[in-house]
C-alpha positions in Angstrom: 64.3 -196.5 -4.3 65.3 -194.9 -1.3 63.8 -191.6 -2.3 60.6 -193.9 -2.3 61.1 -195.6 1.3 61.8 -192.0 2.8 58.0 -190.7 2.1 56.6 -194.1 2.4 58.2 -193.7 6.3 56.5 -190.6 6.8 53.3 -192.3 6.5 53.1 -193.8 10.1 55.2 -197.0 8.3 56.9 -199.3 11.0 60.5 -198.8 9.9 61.6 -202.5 10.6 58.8 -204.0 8.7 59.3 -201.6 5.9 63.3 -202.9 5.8 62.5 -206.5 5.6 59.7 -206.7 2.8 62.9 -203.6 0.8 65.4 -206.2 1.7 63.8 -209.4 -0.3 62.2 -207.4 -2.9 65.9 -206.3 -4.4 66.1 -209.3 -5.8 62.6 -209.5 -7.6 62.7 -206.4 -9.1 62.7 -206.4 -13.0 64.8 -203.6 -15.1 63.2 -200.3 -14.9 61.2 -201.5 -12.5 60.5 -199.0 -9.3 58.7 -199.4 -5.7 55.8 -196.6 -5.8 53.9 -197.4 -2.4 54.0 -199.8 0.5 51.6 -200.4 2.8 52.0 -202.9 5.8 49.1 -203.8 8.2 48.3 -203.3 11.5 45.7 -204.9 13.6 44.4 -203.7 16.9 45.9 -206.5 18.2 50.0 -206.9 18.4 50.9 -208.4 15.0 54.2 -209.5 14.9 54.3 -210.7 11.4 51.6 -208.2 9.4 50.9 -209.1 5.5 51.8 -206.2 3.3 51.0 -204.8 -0.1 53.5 -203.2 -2.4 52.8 -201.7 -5.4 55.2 -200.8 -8.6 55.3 -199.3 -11.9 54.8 -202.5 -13.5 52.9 -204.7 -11.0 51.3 -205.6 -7.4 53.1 -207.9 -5.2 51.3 -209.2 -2.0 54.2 -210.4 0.8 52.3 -212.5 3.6 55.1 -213.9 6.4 55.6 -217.6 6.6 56.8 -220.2 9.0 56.9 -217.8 11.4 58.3 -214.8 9.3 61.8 -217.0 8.5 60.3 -216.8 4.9 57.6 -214.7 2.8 55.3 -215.7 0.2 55.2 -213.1 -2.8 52.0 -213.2 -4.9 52.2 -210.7 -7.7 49.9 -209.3 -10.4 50.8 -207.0 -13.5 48.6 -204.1 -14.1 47.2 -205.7 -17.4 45.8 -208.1 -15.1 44.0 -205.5 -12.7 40.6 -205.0 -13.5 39.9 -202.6 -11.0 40.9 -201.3 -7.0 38.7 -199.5 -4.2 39.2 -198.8 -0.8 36.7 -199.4 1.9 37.4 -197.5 5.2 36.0 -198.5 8.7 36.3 -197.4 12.3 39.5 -199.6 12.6 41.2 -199.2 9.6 41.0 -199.6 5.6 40.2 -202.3 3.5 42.1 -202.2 0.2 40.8 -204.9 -2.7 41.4 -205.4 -6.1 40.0 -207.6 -8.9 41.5 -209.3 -11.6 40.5 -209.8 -15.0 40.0 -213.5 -14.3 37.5 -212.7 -11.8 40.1 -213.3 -8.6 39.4 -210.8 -5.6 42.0 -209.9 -3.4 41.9 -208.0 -0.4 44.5 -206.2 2.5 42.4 -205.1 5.8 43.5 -203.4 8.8 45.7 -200.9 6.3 46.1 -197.1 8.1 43.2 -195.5 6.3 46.3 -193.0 5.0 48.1 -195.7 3.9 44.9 -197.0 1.7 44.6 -194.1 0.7 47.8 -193.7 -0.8 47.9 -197.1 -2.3 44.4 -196.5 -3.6 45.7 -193.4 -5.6 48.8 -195.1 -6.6 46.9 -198.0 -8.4 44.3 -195.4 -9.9 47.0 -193.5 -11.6 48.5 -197.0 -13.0 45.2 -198.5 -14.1 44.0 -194.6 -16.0 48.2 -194.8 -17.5 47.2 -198.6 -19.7 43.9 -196.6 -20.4 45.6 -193.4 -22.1 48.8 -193.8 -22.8 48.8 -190.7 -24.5 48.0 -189.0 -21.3 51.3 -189.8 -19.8 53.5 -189.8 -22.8 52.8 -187.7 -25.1 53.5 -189.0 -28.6 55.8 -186.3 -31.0 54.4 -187.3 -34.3 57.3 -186.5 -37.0 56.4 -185.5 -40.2 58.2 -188.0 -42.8 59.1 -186.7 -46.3 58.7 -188.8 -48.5 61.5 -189.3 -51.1 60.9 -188.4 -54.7 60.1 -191.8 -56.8 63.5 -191.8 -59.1 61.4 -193.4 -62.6 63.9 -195.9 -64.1 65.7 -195.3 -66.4 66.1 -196.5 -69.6 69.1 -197.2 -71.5 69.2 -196.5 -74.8 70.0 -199.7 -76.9 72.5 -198.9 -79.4 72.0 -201.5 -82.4 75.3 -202.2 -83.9 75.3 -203.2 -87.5 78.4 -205.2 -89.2 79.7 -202.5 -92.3 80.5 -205.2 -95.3 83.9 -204.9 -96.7 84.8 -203.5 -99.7 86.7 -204.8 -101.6 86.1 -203.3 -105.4 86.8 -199.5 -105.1 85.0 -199.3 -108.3 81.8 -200.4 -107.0 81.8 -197.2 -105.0 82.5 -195.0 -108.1 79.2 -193.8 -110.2 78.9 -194.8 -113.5 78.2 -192.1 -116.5 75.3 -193.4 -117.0 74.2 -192.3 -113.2 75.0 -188.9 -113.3 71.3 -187.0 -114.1 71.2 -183.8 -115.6 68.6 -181.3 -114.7 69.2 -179.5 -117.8 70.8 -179.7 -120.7 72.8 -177.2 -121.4 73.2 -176.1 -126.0 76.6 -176.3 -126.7 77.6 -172.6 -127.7 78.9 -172.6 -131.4 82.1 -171.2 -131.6 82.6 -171.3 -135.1 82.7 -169.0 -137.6 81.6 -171.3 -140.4 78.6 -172.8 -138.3 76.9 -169.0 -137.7 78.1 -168.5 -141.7 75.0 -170.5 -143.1 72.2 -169.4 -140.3 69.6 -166.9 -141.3 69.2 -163.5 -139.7 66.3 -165.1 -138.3 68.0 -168.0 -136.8 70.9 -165.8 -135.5 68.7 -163.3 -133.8 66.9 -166.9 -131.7 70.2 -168.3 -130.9 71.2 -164.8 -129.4 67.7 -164.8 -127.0 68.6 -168.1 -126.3 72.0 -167.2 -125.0 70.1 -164.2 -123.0 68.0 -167.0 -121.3 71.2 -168.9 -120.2 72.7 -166.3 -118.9 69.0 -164.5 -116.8 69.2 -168.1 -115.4 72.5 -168.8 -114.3 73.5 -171.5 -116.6 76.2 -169.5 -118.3 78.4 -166.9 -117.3 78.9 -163.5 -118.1 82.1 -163.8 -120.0 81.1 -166.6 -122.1 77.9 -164.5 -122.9 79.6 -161.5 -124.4 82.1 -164.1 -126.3 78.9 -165.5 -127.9 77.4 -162.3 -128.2 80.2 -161.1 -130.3 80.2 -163.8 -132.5 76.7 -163.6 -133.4 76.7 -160.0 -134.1 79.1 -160.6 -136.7 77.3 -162.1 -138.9 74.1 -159.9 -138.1 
């Protein structure tokens, strides 16, 4: 703030006035809040207790002396509420006048036309910051990435079945009668006396039947040339 009051005093400001109006407004400034411009008037005339226009960042506050400048009346507008500001100069000094939204004028005359001037550029630059935002601040946009949908899921429902006790092993065991056989397998015959009263005919079948076991696996080698033997005995 004092940065502020230091080029607002090179403006042809009255330094006493400019102390009094800094002194009450320390305690009416909000958080953030800082003093852009001030601008006090001056009549041709000696005016011992001029009205005054200050202007913020977040508002304008008009300070007009009272009883005899022992107290000051603060009337203050944010600059949502401005509708618009001009400046009209004459041979004496400035005029400075704003509007309000709800159709209120107000208006500071006898302002140094600098001073207007300043306070006038001031509230333009306000008024064009709640009209683009994006002018002033510029607005870094960051790119989100969006996180991979996870699908659900799903458990796999193991079904658990009760196992019945057993109790009779033999139930478990197959029967004789369960057992299936592909093929039946001829018996060979072993005996002398059963090849005895075969025919040459009959003996020479039996030995192609033996052959056909053995091409298809069913008997073994051994046992094939045991039979063979046999058979050729009585050949």
């Amino acid at each position: 703030m004092i940065d502020n009051l230091k080029k607002i005093l090179n403006e042809d400001q009255d330094p006493k006035a400019i102390e009094k109006i800094t002194a009450k407004l320390e305690n009416l400034l909000m958080s953030n809040e800082e003093v852009g411009y001030i601008a006090v008037q001056k009549k041709p005339a000696v005016t011992i207790f001029p009205d005054s226009i200050v202007v913020t960042n977040k508002r304008i506050i008009l300070c007009k002396p009272k009883n005899l400048g022992l107290s000051m009346e603060f009337i203050d507008y944010d600059w949502d509420d401005i509708a618009g500001s001009f400046v009209k100069e004459g041979i004496l000094g400035a005029d400075f006048t704003f509007t309000t939204n709800s159709d209120l004028t107000h208006t500071v005359d006898y302002l140094p036309k600098n001073q207007a001037r300043k306070l006038y550029t001031y509230a333009k630059e306000q008024l064009d910051l709640l009209k683009n935002p994006k002018a002033a601040t510029p607005i870094v946009e960051e790119v989100k990435q969006e996180a991979p949908i996870e699908s659900p899921v799903q458990e796999e429902v193991v079904e658990e079945i009760q196992a019945e006790e057993v109790t009779h092993f033999a139930e478990l065991m197959p029967t004789p009668n369960d057992v299936i056989r592909d093929t039946e397998v001829e018996a060979p015959i072993s005996e002398e006396k059963g090849l005895a009263h075969l025919t040459q005919d009959e003996l020479f079948a039996k030995l192609q039947n033996y052959k056909k076991l053995l091409d298809n696996g069913l008997i073994l080698q051994g046992e094939y040339d045991r039979l063979k033997s046999e058979i050729l005995k009585f050949l």
